[in-house]
Backbone as a chain_set.jsonl record, in Angstrom:
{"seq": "XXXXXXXXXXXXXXXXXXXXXXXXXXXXXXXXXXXXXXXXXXXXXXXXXXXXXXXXXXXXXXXXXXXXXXXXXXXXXXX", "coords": {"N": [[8.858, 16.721, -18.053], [6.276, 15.246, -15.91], [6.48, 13.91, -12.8], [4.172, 11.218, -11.74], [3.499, 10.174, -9.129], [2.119, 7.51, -6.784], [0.271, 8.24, -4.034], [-0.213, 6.571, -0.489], [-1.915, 6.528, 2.32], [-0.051, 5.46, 5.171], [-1.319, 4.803, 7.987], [-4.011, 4.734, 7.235], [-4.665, 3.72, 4.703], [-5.601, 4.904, 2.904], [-6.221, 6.128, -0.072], [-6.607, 8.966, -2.073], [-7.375, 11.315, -0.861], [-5.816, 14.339, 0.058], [-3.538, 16.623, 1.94], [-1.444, 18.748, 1.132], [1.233, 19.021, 3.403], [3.137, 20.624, 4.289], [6.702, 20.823, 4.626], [9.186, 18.68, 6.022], [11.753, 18.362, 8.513], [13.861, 17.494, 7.076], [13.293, 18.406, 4.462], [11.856, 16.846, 2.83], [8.614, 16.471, 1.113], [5.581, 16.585, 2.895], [2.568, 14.903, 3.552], [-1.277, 15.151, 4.67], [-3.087, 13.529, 5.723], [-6.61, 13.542, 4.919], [-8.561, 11.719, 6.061], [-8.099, 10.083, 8.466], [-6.118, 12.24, 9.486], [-3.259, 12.048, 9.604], [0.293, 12.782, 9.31], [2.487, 12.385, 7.285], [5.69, 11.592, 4.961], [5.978, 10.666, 2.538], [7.865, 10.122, 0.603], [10.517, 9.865, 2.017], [12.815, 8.668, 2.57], [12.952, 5.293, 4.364], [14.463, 4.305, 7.877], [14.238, 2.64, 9.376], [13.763, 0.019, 8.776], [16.129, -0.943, 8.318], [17.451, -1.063, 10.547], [19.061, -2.829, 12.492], [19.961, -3.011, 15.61], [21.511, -3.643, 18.608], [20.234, -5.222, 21.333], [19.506, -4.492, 24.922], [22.063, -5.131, 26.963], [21.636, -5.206, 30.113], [18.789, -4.301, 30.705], [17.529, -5.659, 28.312], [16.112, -4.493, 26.996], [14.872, -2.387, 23.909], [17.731, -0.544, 22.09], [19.701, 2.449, 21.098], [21.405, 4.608, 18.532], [24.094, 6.228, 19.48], [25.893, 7.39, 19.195], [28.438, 7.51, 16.094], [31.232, 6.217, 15.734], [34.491, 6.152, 13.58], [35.655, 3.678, 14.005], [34.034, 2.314, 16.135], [31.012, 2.219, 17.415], [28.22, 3.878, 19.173], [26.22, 2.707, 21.667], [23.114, 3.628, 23.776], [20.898, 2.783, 25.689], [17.6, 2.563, 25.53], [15.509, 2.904, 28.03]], "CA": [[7.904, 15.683, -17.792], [6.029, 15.207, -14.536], [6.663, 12.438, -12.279], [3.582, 10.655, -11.138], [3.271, 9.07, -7.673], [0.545, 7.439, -6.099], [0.517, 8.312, -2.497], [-1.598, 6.132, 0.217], [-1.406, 7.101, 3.89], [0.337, 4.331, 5.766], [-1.921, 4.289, 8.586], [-5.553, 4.258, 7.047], [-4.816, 3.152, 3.68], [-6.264, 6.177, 2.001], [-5.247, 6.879, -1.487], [-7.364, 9.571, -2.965], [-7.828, 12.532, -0.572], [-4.838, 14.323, 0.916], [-3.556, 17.883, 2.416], [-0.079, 19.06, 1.029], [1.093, 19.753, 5.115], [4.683, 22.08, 4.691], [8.174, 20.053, 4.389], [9.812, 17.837, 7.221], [13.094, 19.265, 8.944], [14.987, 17.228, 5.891], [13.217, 18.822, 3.129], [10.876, 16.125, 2.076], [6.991, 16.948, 1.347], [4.676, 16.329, 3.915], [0.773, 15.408, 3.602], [-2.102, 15.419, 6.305], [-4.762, 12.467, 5.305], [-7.971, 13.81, 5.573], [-9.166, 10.37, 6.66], [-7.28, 10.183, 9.793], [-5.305, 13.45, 10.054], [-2.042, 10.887, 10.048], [0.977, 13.535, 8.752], [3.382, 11.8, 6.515], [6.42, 11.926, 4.286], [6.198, 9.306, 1.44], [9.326, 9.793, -0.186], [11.797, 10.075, 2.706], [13.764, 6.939, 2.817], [12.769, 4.901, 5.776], [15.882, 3.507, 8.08], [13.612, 1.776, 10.973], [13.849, -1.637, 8.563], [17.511, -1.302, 8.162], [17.58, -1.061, 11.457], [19.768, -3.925, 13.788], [20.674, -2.587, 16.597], [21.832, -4.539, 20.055], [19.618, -5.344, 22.608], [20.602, -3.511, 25.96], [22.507, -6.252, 28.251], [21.126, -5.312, 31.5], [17.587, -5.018, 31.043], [16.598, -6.32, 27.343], [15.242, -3.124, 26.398], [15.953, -1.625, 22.561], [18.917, 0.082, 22.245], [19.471, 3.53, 19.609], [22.69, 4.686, 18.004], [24.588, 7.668, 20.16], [27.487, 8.087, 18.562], [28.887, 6.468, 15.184], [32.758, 6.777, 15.139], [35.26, 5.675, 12.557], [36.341, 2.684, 14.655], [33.326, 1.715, 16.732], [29.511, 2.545, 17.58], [28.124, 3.895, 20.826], [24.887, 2.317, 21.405], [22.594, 3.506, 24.417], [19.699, 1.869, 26.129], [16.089, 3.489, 25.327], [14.682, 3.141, 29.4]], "C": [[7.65, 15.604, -16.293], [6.181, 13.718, -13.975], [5.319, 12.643, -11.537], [3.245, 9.95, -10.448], [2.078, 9.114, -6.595], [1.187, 7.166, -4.633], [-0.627, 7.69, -1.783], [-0.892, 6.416, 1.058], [-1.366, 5.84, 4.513], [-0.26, 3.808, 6.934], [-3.755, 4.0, 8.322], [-5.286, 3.354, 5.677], [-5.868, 3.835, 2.111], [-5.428, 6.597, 0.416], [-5.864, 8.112, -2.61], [-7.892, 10.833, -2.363], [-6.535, 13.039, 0.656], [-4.628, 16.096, 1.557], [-1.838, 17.452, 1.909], [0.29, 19.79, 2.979], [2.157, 20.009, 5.05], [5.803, 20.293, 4.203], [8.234, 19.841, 6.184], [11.294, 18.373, 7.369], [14.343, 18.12, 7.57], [14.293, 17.57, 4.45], [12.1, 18.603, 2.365], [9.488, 16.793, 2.168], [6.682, 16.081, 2.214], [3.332, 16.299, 3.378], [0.125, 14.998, 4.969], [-3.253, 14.698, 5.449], [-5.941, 13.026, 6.082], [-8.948, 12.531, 5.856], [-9.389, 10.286, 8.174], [-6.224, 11.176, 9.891], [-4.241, 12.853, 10.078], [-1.01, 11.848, 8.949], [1.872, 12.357, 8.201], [4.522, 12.102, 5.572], [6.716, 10.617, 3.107], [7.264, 9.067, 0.644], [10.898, 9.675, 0.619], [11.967, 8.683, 3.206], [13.516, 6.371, 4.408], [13.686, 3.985, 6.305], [15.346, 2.602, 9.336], [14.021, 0.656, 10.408], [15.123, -2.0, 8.887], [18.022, -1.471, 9.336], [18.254, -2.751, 12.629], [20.502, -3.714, 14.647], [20.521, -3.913, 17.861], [20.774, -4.573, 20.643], [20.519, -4.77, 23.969], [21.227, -5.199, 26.921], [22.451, -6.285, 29.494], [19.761, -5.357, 31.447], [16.728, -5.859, 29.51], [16.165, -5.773, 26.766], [15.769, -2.462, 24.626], [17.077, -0.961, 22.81], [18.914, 1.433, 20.859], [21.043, 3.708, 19.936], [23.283, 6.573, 18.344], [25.3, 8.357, 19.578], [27.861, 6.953, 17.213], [30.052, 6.764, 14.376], [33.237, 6.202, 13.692], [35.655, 3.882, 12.66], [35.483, 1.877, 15.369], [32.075, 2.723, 16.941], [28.848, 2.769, 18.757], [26.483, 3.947, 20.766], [23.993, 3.0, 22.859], [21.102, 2.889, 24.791], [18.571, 2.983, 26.041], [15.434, 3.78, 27.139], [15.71, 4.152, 30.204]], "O": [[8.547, 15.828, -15.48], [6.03, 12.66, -14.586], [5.069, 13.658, -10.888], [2.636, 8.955, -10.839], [1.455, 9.961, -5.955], [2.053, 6.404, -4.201], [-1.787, 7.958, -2.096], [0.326, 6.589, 1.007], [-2.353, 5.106, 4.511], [-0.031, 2.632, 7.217], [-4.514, 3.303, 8.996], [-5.772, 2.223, 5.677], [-6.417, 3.481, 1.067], [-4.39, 7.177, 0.096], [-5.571, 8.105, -3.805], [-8.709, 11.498, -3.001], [-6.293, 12.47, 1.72], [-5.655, 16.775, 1.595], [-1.2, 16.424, 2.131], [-0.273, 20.724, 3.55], [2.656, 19.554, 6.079], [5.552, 19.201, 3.693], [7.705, 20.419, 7.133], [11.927, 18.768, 6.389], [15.557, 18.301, 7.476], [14.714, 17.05, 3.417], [11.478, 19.357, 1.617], [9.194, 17.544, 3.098], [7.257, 15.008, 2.4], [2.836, 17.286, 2.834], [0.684, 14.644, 6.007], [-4.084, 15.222, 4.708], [-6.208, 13.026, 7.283], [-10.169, 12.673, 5.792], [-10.407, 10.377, 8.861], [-5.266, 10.764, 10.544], [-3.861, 13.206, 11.195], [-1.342, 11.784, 7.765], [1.866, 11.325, 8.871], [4.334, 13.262, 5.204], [7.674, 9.844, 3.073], [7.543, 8.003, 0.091], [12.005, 9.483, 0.115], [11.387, 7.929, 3.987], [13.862, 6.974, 5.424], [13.939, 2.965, 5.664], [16.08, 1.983, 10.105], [14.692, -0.045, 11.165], [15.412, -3.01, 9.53], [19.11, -2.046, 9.365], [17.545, -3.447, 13.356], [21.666, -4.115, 14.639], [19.68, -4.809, 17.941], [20.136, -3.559, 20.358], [21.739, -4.642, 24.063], [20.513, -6.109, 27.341], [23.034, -7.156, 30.139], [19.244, -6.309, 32.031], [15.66, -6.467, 29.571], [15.633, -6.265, 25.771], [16.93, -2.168, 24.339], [17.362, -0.832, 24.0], [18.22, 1.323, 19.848], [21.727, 3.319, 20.882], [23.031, 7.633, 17.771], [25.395, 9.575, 19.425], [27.606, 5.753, 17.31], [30.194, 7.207, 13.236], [32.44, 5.859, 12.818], [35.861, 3.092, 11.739], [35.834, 0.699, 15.446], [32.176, 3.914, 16.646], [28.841, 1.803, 19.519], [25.726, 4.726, 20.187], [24.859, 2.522, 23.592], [20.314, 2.591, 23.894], [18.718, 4.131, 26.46], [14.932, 4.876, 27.391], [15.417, 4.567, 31.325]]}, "num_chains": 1, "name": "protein.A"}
């Protein structure tokens, strides 16, 4: 049986004209909205929401995840 999934492109809102565009370095399909050319991966789990990282404590700036031991988390500052 085929699985059927309706794909819209997250930045126009296009659901009905697409480009299969190769796989993403984890595997997932890729398309290319012929709307806005906007490449995408609709099935690869997105971790930006899950996302709560620190704020930096010198200037305020985001912070991303360097290292992620057993014991603790090494956060650096994005600037």
């Amino acid at each position: 049986m085929q699985k059927i999934v309706s794909i819209k492109c997250p930045k126009c809102n296009n659901n009905h004209s697409f480009y299969h565009y190769g796989k993403d370095k984890d595997g997932y399909q890729k398309y290319l909205c012929r709307n806005c050319k906007h490449q995408f991966a609709p099935d690869k789990p997105s971790f930006r929401s899950n996302k709560n990282y620190p704020r930096c404590p010198m200037c305020g700036k985001a912070t991303f995840l360097h290292h992620d031991y057993d014991l603790y988390s090494n956060f650096r500052c994005c600037d």
